[in-house]
VEXROKE-802139 format. One line per field, with one value per residue (C-alpha): residue in one letter; x, y, z. Coordinates in pm, 1 decimal. Example, Ala and Ser with C-alpha at 12.3 -4.5 7.8 and 13.67 -1.06 7.14 Angstrom:
2
res	c(A:S)
east	c(1230.0:1367.0)
north	c(-450.0:-106.0)
up	c(780.0:714.0)
% end
This chain:
535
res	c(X:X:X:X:X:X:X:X:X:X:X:X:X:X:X:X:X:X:X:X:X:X:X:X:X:X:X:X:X:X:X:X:X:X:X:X:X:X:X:X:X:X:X:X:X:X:X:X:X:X:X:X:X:X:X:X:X:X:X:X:X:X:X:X:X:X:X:X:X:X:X:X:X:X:X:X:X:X:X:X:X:X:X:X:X:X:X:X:X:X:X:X:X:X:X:X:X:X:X:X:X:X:X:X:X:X:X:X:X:X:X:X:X:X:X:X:X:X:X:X:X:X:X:X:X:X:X:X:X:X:X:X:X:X:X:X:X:X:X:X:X:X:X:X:X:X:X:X:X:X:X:X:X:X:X:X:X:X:X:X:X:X:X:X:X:X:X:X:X:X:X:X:X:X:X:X:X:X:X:X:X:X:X:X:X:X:X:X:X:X:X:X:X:X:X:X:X:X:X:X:X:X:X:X:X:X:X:X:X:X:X:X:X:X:X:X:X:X:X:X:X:X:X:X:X:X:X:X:X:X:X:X:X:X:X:X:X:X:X:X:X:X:X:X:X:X:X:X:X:X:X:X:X:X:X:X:X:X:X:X:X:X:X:X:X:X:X:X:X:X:X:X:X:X:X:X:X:X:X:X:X:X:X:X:X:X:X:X:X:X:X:X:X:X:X:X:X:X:X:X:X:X:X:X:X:X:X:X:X:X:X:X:X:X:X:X:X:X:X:X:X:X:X:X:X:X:X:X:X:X:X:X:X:X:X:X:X:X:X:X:X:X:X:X:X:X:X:X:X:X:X:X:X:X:X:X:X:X:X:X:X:X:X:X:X:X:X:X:X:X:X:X:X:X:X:X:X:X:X:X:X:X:X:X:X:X:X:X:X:X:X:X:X:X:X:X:X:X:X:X:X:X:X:X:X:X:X:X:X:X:X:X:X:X:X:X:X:X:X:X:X:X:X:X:X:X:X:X:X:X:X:X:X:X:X:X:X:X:X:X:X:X:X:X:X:X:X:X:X:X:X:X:X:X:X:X:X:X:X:X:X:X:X:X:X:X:X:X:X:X:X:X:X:X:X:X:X:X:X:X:X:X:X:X:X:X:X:X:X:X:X:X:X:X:X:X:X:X:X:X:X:X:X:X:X:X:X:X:X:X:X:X:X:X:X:X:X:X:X:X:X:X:X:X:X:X:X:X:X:X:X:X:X:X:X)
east	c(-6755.6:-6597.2:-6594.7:-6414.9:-6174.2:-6061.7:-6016.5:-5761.4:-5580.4:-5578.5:-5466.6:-5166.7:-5081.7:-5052.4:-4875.5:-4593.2:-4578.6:-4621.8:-4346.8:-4074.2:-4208.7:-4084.2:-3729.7:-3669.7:-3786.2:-3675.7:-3997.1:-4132.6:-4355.7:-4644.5:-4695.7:-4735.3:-4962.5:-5180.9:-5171.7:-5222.6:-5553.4:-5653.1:-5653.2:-5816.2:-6088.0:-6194.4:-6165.2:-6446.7:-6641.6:-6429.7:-6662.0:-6661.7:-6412.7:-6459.6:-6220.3:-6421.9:-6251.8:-6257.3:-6036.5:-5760.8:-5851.1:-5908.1:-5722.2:-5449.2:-5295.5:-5206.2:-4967.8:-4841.8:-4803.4:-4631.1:-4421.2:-4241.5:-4207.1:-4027.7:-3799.3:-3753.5:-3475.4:-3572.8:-3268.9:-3302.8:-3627.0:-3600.0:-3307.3:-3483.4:-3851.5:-3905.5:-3905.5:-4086.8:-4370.2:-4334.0:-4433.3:-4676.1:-4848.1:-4813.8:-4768.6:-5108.7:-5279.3:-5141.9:-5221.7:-5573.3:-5651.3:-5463.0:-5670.8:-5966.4:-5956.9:-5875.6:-6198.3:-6417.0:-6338.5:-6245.1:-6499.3:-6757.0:-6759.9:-6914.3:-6640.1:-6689.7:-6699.5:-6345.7:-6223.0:-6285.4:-6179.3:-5839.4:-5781.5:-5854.5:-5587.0:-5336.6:-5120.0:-4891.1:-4884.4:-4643.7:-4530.6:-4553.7:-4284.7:-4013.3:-4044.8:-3962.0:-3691.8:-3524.9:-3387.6:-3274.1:-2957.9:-3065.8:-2918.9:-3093.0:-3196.9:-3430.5:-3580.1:-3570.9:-3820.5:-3971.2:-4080.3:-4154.1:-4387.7:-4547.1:-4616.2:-4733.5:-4904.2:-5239.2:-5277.1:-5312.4:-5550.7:-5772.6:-5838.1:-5881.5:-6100.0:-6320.7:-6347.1:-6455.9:-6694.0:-6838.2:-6929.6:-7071.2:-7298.5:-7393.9:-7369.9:-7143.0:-6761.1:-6548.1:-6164.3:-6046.9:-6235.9:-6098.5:-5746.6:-5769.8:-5915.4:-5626.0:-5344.4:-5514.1:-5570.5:-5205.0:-5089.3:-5317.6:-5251.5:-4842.5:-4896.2:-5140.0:-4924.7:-4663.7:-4806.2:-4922.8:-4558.3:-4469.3:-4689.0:-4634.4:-4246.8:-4319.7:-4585.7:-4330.5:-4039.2:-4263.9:-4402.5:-4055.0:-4180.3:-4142.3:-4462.5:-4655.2:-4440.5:-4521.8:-4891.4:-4828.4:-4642.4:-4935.8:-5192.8:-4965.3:-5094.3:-5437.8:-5455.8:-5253.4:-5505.2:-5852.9:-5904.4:-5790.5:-5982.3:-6301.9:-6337.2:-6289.7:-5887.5:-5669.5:-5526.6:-5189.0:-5039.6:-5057.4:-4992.5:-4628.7:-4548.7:-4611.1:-4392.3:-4088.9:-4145.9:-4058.0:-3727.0:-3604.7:-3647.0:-3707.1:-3375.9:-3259.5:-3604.5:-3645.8:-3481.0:-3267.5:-3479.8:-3818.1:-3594.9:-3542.0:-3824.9:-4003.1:-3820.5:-3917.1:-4283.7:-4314.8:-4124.4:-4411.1:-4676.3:-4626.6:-4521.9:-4844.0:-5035.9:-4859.7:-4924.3:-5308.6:-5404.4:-5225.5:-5388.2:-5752.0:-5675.4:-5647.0:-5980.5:-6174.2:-6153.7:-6422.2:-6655.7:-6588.6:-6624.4:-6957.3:-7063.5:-6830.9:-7164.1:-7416.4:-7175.1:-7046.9:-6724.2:-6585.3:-6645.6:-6497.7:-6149.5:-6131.3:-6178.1:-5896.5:-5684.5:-5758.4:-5656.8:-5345.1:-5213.0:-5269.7:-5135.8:-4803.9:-4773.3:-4878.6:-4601.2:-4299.3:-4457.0:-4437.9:-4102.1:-3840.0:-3959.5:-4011.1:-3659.4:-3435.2:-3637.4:-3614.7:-3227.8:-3283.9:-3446.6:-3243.2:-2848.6:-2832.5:-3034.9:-2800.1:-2509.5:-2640.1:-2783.0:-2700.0:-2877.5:-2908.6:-2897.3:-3188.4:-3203.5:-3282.0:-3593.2:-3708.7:-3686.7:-3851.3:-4168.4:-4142.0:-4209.9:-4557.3:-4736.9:-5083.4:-5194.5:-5516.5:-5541.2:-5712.1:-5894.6:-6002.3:-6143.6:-6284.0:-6519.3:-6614.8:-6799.9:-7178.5:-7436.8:-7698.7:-7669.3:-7849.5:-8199.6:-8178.0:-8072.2:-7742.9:-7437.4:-7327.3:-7092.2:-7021.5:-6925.6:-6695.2:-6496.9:-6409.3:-6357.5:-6108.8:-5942.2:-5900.2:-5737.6:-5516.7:-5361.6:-5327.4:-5144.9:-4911.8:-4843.3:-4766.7:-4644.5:-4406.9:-4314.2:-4199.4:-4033.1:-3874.0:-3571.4:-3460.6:-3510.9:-3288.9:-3009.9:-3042.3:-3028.5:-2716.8:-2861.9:-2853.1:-2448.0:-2425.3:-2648.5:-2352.9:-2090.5:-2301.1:-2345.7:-1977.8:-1880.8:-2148.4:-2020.2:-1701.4:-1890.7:-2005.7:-1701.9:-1520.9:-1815.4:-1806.4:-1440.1:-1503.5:-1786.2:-1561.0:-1259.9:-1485.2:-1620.8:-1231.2:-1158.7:-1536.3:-1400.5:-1035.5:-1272.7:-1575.7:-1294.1:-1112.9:-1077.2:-1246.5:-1130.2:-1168.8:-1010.0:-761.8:-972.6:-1244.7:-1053.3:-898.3:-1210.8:-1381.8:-1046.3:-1070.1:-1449.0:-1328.1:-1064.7:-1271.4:-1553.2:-1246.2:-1088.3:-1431.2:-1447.1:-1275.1:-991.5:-1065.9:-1377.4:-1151.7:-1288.1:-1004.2:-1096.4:-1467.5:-1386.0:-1209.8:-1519.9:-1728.4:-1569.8:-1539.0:-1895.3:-1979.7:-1758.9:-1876.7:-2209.8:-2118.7:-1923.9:-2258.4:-2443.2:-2190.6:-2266.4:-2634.4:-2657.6:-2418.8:-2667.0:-2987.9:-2760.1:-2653.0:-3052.7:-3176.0:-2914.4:-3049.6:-2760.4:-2902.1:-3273.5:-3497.3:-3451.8:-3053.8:-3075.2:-3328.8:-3075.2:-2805.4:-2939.4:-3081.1:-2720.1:-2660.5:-2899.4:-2817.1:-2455.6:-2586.3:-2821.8:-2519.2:-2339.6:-2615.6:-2595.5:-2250.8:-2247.7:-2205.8:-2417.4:-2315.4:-2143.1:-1783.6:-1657.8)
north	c(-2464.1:-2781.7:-2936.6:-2659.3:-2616.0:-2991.0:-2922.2:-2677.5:-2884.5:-3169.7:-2919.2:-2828.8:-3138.2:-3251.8:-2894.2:-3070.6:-3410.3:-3309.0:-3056.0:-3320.1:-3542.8:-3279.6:-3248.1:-3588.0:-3640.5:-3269.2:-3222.5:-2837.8:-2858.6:-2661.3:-2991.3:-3226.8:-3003.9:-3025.3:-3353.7:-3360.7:-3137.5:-3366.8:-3675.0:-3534.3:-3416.4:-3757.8:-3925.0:-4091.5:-3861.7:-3596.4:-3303.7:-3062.2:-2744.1:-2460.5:-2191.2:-1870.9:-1624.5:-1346.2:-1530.4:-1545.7:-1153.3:-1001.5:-1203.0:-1424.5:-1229.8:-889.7:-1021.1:-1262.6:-973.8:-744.7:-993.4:-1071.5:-641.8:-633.1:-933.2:-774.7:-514.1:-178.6:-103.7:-440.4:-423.4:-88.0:-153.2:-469.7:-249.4:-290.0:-699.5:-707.1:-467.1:-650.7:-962.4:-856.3:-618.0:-709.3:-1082.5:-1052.5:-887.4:-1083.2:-1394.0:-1268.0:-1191.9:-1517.4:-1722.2:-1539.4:-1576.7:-1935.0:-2022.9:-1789.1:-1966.1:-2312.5:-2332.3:-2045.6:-1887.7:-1560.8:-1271.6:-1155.2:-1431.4:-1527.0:-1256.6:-1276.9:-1654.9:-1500.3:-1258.2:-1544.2:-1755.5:-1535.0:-1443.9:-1650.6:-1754.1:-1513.7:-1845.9:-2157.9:-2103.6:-1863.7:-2186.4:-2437.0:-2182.5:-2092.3:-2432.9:-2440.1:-2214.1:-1989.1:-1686.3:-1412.0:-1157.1:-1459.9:-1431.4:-1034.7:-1086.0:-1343.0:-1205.6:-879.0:-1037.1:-1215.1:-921.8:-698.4:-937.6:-971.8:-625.7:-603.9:-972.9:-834.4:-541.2:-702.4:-936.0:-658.2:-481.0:-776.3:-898.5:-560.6:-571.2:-858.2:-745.8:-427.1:-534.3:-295.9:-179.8:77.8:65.3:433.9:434.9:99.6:196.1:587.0:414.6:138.8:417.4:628.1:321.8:251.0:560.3:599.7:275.4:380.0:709.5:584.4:223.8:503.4:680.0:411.2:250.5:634.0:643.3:248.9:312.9:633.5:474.4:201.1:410.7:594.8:285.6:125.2:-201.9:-529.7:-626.4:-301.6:-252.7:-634.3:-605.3:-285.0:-465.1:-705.1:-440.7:-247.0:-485.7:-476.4:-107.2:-85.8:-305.1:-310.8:29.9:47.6:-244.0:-72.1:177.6:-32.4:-85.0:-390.6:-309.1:-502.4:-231.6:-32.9:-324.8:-351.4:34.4:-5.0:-308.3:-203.3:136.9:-24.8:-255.1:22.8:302.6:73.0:-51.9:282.5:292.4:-16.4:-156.5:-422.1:-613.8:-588.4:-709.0:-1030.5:-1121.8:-1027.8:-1271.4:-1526.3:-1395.5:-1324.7:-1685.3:-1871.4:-1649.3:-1687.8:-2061.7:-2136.1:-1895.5:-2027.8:-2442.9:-2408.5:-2217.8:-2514.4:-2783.3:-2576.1:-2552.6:-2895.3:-2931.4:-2809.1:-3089.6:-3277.7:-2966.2:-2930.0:-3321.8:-3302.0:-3044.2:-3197.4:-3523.6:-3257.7:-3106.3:-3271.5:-3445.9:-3408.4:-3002.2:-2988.6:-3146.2:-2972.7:-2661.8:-2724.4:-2835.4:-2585.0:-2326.4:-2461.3:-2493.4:-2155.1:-2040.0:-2204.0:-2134.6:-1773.3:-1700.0:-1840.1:-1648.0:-1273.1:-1379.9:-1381.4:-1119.1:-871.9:-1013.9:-974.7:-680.4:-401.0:-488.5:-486.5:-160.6:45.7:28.9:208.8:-74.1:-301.5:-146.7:-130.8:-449.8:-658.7:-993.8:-1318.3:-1645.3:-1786.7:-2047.0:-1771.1:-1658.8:-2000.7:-2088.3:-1812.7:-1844.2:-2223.3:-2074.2:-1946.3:-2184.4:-2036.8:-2055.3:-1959.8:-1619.8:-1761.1:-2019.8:-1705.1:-1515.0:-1806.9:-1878.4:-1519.5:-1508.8:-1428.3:-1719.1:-1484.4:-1177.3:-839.1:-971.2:-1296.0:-1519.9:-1777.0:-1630.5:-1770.3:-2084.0:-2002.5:-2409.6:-2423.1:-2121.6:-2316.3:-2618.0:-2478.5:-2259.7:-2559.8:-2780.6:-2514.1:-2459.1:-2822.5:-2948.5:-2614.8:-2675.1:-3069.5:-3055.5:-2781.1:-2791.5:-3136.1:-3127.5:-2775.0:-2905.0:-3136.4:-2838.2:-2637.0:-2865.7:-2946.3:-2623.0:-2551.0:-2239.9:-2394.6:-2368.0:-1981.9:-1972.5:-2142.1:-1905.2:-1582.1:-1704.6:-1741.5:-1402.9:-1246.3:-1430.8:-1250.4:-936.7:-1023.9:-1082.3:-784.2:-552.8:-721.2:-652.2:-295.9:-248.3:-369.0:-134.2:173.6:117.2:87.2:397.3:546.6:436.5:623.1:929.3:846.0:811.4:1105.3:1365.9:1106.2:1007.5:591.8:346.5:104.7:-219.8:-83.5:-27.4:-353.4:-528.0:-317.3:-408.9:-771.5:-750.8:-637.9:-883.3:-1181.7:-1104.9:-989.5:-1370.0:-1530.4:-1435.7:-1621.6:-1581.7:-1716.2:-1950.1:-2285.1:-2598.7:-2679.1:-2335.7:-2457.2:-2799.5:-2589.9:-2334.7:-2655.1:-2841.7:-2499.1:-2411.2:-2762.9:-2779.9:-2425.8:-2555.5:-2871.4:-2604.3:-2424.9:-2718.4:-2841.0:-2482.9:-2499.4:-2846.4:-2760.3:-2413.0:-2652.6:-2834.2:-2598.1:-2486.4:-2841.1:-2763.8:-2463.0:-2269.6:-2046.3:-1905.9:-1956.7:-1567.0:-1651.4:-1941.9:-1731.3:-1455.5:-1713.7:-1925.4:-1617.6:-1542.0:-1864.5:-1880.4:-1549.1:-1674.4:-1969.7:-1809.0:-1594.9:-1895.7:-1982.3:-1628.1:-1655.4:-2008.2:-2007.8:-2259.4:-2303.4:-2640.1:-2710.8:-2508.8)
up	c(-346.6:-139.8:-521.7:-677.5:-407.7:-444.8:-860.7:-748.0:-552.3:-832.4:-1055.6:-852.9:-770.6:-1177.1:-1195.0:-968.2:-1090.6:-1479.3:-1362.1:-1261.0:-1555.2:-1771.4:-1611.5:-1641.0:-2019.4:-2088.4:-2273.8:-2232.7:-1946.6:-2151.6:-2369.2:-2056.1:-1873.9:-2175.6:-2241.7:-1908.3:-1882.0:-2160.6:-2025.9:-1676.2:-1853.6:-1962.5:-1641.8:-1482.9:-1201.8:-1291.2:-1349.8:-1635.5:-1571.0:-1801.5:-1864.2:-1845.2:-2110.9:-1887.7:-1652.8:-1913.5:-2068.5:-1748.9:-1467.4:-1629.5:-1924.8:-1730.8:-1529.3:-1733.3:-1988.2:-1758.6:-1593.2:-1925.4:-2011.7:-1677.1:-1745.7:-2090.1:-2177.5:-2313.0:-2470.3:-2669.6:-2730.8:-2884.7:-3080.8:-3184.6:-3270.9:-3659.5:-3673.1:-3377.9:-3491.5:-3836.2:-3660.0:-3359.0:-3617.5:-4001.7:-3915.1:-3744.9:-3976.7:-4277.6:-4098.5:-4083.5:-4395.9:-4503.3:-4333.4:-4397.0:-4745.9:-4755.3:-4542.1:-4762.7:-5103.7:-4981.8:-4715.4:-4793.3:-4475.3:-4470.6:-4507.4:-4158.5:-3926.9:-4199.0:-4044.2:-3675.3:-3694.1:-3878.8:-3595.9:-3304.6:-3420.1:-3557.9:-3288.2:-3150.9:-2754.0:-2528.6:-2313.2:-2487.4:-2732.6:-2546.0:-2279.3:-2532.9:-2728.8:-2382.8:-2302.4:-2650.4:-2648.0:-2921.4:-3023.9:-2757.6:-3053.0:-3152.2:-2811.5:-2779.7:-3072.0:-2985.9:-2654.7:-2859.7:-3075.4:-2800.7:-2577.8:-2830.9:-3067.4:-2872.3:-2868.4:-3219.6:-3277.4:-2982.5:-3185.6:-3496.6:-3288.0:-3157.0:-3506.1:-3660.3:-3381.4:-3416.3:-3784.1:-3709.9:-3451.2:-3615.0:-4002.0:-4120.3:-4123.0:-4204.3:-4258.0:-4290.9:-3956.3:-3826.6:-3914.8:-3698.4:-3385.6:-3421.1:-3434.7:-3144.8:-2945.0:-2990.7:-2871.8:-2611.4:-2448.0:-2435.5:-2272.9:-2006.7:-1957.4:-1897.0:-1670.7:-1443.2:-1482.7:-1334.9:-1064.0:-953.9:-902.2:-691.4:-431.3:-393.6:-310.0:-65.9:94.2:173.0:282.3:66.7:169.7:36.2:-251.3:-378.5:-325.0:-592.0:-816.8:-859.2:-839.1:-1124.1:-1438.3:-1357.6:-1313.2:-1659.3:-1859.6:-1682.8:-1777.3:-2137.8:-2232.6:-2004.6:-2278.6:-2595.9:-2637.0:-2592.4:-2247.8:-2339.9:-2555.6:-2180.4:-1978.6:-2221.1:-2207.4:-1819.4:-1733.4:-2003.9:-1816.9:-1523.6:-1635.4:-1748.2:-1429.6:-1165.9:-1065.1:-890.1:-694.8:-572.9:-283.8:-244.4:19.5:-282.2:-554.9:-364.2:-218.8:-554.6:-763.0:-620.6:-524.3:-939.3:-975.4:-819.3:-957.4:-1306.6:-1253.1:-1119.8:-1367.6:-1669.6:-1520.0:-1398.4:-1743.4:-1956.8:-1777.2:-1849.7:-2168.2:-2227.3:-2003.1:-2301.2:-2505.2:-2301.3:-2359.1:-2732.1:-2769.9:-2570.2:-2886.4:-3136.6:-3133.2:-3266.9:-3553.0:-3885.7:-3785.4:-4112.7:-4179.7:-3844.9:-3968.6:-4287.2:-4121.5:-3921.3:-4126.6:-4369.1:-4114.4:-3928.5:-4288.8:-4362.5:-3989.2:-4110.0:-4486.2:-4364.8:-4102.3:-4360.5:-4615.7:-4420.8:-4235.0:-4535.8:-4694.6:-4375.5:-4294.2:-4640.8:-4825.4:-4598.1:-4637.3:-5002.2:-5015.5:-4753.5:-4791.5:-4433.3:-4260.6:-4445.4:-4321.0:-3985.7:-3940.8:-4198.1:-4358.7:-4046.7:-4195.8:-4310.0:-4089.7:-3832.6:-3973.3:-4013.6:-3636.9:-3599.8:-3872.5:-3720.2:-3363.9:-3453.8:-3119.0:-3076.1:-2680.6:-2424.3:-2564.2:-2890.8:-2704.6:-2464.6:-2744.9:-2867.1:-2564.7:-2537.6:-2830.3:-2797.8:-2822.4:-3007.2:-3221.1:-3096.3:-3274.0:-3056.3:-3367.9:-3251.3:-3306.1:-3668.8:-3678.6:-3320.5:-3263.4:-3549.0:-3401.5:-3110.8:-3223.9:-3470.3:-3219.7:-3019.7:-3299.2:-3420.8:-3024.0:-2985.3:-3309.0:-3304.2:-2956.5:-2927.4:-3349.1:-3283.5:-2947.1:-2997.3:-3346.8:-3240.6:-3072.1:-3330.8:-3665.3:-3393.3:-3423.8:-3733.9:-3834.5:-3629.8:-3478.2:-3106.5:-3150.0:-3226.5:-2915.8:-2730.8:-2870.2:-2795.4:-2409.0:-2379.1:-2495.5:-2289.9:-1944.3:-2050.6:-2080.4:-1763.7:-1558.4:-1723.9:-1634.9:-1229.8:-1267.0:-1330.2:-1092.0:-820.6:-947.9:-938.4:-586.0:-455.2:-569.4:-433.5:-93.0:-130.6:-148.4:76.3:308.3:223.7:502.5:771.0:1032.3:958.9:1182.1:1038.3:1122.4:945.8:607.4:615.7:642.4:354.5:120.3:258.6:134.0:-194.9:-226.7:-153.6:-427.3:-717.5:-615.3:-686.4:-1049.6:-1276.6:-1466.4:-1772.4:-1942.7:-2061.2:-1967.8:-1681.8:-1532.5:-1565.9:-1394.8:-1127.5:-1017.3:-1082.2:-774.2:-597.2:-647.4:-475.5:-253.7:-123.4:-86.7:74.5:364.7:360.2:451.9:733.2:901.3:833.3:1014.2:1309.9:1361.5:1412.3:1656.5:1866.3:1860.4:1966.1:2264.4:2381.6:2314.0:2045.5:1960.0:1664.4:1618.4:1589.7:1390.6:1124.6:1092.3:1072.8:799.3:579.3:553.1:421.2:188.2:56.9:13.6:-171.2:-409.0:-470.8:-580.7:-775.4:-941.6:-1005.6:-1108.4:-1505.1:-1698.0:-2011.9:-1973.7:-2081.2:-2357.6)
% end
């Protein structure tokens, strides 16, 4: 246990360090940390750590899911539906069969294990490639989908996973079958994600304490997938339904005081979730080498390559034409939404990153078939699984960046940013305009003392001075120096405070409420601050 114990705090101190590697080399942190895990796992005395799959099915991937369906919009991802389900559910399953095929005829495995090694690595990772896309300025309908795909898209490969896992178990299959269990899991896993979405936002309002409510909110997930995937579903199709539930309602039910504190309590969480399962994953490769001695080194390369080829060729293949035909085929869709570039579906199809989920489903593959025989080509699975994550993640996660500029797409990013800070301050500008005139008649026919409406107009005034006037580069400059010049002030105040405590002429419970004030006011600036750079 002592042994274990000290891992963890290895782990999270390479989280750190790889951490503020990755600022300074502005590489993604998801490559480091593998690398990372990698080259822990092959130091001397360092014992073996195995990621159990359940940990990533069952512990990791709820919240992770639901974090990201809370963070995501429901208007956007609604109006952004058809090329998401194109890509987290035909994608999938044309990726599949893709790569099923190819390792039937050009390596002769058997048509069922094709097929459950086609639905481990088709879908692409949730985190790994929104993290690297992010600090990339793209256009944020490439992320809406993006972030579609990769909440929804391990619904569908689980299933596939579990269909083909079971013909392989029981020796037979049926698709009419198949296909009517996949549409009622679907819609089963909505209404109940739903529900529990329904029920989490009403306990919190009752509870009305921060702490309570955030102990729900991490309960909420759990509840939303355990039981789905209990009786034979996915649990992430509910675990979605749940958490875009809850962006969308819970704003006007959850207080002020929750909203806070939870960002940065779901900050850390998935920070640390996202960091500790990287570095695992690259902890493998001392276990798969260990096997890797006992198995033909050179069916284990072809293998791989055979299917990270077809991962890639696949994902181009289905992206242009799920992207231009609809458009071809429907004048109303091309009215509505007309024909992106095509370098936008090629960032896209060069996105596809696979992560821990395929690894996960990997390792929880059965050693032995119901008569007690080894589970066929069990090894090769892994091994595969394990090749395809790496070389997608380090390949594309480094060359990314560069086909981005190239590609130009990073600068339409740039332009969309700008017009939605003035979006932004125009919408502040009316928020502030309608709660003026909400105070001429809150304070209509009361009797209000003078003092007290001259400090609720000064409060107004003050927060319509601090937004800009315009977004040119001078008036940039200008809020730049403000900005740190405001923080500088802050600072002054914070350090006289602890000086007038160290003389005894204030308490800790003064100096607390003092300096939360402070910080509020300076993660406001940090709100407010726009980063976009110079125009």
């Amino acid at each position: 246990m002592e042994a274990k114990f000290q891992i963890f705090i290895i782990l999270l101190a390479v989280l750190a360090g790889v951490a503020l590697a990755a600022r300074r080399f502005n590489i993604a942190p998801a490559i480091l940390l593998m690398l990372a895990g990698v080259g822990l796992a092959f130091v001397p005395g360092m014992p073996q750590v195995e990621l159990p799959p359940e940990l990533v099915l069952l512990m990791v991937l709820p919240p992770l899911i639901y974090s990201a369906s809370v963070a995501m919009s429901w208007r956007e991802f609604r109006k952004n539906l058809r090329p998401i389900v194109l890509l987290a559910v035909g994608a999938v399953i044309f990726t599949a069969a893709m790569v099923a095929a190819a390792t039937h005829y050009m390596i002769g495995l058997p048509w069922t294990i094709a097929f459950l090694l086609g639905a481990i690595v088709a879908p692409p990772d949730v985190v790994a490639p929104l993290a690297i896309a992010r600090r990339l300025n793209m256009p944020r309908r490439l992320l809406v989908i993006l972030e579609g795909e990769g909440l929804a898209n391990d619904a569908t490969a689980l299933i596939l996973y579990r269909f083909a896992l079971a013909a392989i178990m029981v020796g037979h299959f049926s698709l009419p079958l198949a296909a009517g269990e996949f549409l009622l899991i679907v819609a089963s896993e909505i209404a109940f994600g739903i529900g529990v979405g329904w029920l989490s936002l009403r306990f919190r309002k009752w509870s009305g304490d921060p702490q309570v409510e955030l102990t729900l909110s991490l309960i909420t997930p759990y509840v939303s997938y355990w039981l789905p995937e209990h009786v034979g579903g996915s649990g992430v199709i509910a675990t979605v339904a749940c958490g875009l539930y809850v962006s969308w309602n819970g704003p006007l039910l959850i207080s002020s005081a929750t909203r806070l504190q939870g960002i940065f309590f779901w900050d850390l969480v998935i920070y640390l979730i996202e960091g500790v399962l990287f570095l695992l994953t690259g902890f493998q490769m001392r276990a798969l080498y260990e096997k890797s001695k006992a198995f033909p080194l050179d069916d284990i390369l072809i293998a791989t390559a055979v299917v990270l080829v077809i991962v890639v060729i696949a994902r181009f293949a289905w992206l242009y034409p799920a992207t231009y035909l609809p458009r071809m085929l429907s004048k109303s869709l091309r009215q509505r939404d007309p024909s992106p570039p095509w370098q936008w579906p090629f960032v896209l199809a060069f996105t596809g990153v696979r992560g821990a989920v395929s690894l996960a489903a990997a390792l929880a593959l059965p050693f032995t078939l119901p008569d007690g025989e080894a589970f066929p080509y069990r090894d090769l699975i892994l091994f595969v699984a394990f090749g395809v994550i790496f070389v997608t993640l380090i390949g594309i996660g480094l060359t990314l960046p560069p086909v981005v500029r190239w590609l130009g797409v990073a600068q339409a990013g740039r332009n969309e940013h700008v017009a939605e800070h003035e979006a932004e301050i125009a919408a502040r500008r009316q928020a502030l305009d309608a709660a003026l005139k909400s105070l001429e008649a809150m304070t209509a026919g009361q009797e209000v003392s003078g003092e007290v409406m001259r400090l609720l107009r000064a409060r107004h005034e003050i927060r319509v001075n601090q937004l800009p006037d315009s977004l040119d580069p001078a008036h940039h400059d200008v809020s730049a120096a403000g900005t740190a010049l405001t923080r500088d002030l802050i600072a002054a105040e914070r350090k006289f405070i602890h000086n007038l405590l160290r003389d005894g002429q204030i308490t800790d419970e003064t100096r607390r409420r003092i300096e939360r004030d402070l910080d509020l006011e300076e993660a406001s600036l940090a709100n407010r601050e726009y980063r976009g750079g110079p125009l």
